[in-house]
N, C-alpha and C positions, 0 to 999 in steps of 0.2 A: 332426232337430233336433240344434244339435251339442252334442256331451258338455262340458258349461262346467267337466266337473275335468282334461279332458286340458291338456295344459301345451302352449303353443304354440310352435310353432321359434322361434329368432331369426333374423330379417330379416338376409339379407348385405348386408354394406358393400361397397364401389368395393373397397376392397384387399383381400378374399378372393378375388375373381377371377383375380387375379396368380397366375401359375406362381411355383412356391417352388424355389430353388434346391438343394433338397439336404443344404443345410448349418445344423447346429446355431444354434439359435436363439443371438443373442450369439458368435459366431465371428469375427474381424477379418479382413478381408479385405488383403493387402500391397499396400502405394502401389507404383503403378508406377514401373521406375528412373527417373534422370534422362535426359533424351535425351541417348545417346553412350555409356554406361556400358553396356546391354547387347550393345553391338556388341564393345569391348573387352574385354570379363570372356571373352567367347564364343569370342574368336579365339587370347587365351594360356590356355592347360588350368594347372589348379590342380596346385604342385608337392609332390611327394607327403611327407607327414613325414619327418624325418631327411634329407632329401635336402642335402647339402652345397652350399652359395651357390659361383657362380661367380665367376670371379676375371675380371680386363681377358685376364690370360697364357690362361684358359680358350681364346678364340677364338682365337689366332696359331697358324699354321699351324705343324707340327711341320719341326724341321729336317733336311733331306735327309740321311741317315746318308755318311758317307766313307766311297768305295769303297778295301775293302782288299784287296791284292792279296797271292800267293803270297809267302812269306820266300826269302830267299837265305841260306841254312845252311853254315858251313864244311863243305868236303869235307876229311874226316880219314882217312889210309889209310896204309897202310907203306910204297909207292910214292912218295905225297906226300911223305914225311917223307926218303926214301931222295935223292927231287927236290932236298928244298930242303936237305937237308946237301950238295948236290954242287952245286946252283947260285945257293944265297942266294939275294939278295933280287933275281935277274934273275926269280924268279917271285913278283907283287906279291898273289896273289889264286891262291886253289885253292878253289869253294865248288860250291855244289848247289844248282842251281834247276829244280824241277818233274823232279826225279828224275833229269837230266842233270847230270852232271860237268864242270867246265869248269875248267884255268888260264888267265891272265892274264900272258903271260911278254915279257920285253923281245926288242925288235927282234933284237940282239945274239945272241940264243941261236939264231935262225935260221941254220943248219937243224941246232943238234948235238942241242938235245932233241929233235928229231923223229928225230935220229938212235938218241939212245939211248934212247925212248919204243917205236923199232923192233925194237932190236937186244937189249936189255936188259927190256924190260916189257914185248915179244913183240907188239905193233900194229903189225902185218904187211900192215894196209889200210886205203887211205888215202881213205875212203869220198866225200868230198866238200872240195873247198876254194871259199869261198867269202868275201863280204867286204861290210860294212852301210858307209854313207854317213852320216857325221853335221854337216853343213854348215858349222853353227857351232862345232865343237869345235877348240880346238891343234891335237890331230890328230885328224884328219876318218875316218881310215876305219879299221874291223876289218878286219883277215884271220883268219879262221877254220879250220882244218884239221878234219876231222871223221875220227876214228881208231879203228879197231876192231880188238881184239884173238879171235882165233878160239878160243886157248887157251885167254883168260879170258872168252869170252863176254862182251864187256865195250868198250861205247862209251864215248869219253871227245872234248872238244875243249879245240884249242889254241888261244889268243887272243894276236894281240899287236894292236897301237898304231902306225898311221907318218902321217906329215905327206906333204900332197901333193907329189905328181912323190918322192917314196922309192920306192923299188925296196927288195925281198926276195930273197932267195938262193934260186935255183931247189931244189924238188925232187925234181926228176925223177930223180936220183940215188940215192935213196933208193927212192921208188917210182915205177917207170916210169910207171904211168898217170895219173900228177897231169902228164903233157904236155898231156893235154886238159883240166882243171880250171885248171890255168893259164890256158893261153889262155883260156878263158871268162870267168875275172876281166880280165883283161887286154883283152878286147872288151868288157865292161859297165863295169867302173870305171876302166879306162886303169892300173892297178897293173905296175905290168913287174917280172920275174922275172929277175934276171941269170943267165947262163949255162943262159937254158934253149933246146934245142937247134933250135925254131923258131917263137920267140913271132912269131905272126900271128892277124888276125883267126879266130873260129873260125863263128861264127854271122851276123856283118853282111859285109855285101863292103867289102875292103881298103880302097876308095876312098870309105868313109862316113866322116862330118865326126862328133866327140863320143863318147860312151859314155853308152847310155841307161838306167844303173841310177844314175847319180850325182845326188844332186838337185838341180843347177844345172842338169840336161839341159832341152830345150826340144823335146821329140819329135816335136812335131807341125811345128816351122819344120825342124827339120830333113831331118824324111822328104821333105816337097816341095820343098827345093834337091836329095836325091838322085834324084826321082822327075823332076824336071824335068830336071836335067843327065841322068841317065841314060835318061831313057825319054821324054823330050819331050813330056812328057803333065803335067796338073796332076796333083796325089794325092789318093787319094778319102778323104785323112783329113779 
């Protein structure tokens, strides 16, 4: 017989059934975004405080820095000074570039500085002559002397200046083995040395057309007129 003081359960409703979410009774749940907003919040990252706004200049590309090159320094020495009380302003330029010594002296003084650069400030050899093509300049080519002193351990170069078809004063007089340094200018840039004892080709044969260090030369037409006229064969440049 049932106990009529026990208190009876109560009867579940339809919504006790429901799985409960977890979350505090009364807790608001967020509206989802609008469509399009969270695709965009997602793909720019949130920028961090203090961060400074950028400017349009921000994104342009930085400007390529200017290549700067080695100075050109006066070259100042007792020799210099000794030079240009004896031959003014025939020496325009005495300076120092990448640790080589170089003047800058007028056609004119060819060959007595080289003589007294020998005889008097002891560069006794005459290492190399040589000479640069500058196409478009008044005057188009350097000649170069490259001079070295034994006594002073001591490299130095002489520069001048001449307009084409000029000629310089041999020489060979001074130092016998600029006969062949000659001639090699004289076969690459056509420069003729007066009085020197047998300017001929030294390196191309006598009977080649041009001088192939000059920059008007045209090397390749010219080698097959000589590969043709001399050798009756095309040339395999």
């Amino acid at each position: 017989m049932p106990d009529e003081n026990k208190p009876t359960p109560p009867t579940p409703s339809d919504g006790d059934n429901k799985p409960t979410t977890g979350k505090p009774a009364g807790s608001v749940q967020p509206s989802p975004p609008p469509e399009g907003a969270a695709s965009a919040s997602a793909a720019k990252p949130a920028t961090p405080a203090g961060t400074p706004a950028k400017t349009a200049g921000d994104h342009a590309p930085a400007a390529p820095a200017k290549p700067t090159g080695p100075a050109t320094i006066p070259w100042d020495s007792p020799m210099v000074a000794t030079l240009k009380r004896q031959f003014g302003s025939g020496i325009s330029e005495a300076s120092t570039y990448l640790g080589q010594n170089y003047m800058v002296v007028d056609r004119s003084l060819i060959p007595e500085i080289l003589q007294v650069l020998r005889d008097q400030e002891q560069f006794d050899y005459c290492v190399d002559i040589t000479a640069v093509h500058y196409l478009t300049r008044e005057k188009p080519f350097d000649v170069i002397w490259i001079l070295y002193s034994f006594a002073r351990n001591e490299r130095i170069l002489v520069k001048t200046l001449i307009s084409d078809g000029e000629a310089l004063p041999s020489s060979v007089p001074i130092w016998p083995t600029t006969n062949w340094l000659e001639r090699e200018v004289y076969d690459m840039f056509g420069i003729a040395f007066e009085g020197h004892p047998d300017l001929k080709r030294i390196l191309l044969p006598e009977g080649w057309k041009g001088h192939p260090l000059r920059k008007d030369y045209g090397i390749i037409q010219q080698d097959n007129e000589w590969v043709q006229a001399n050798l009756g064969i095309e040339s395999g440049q």
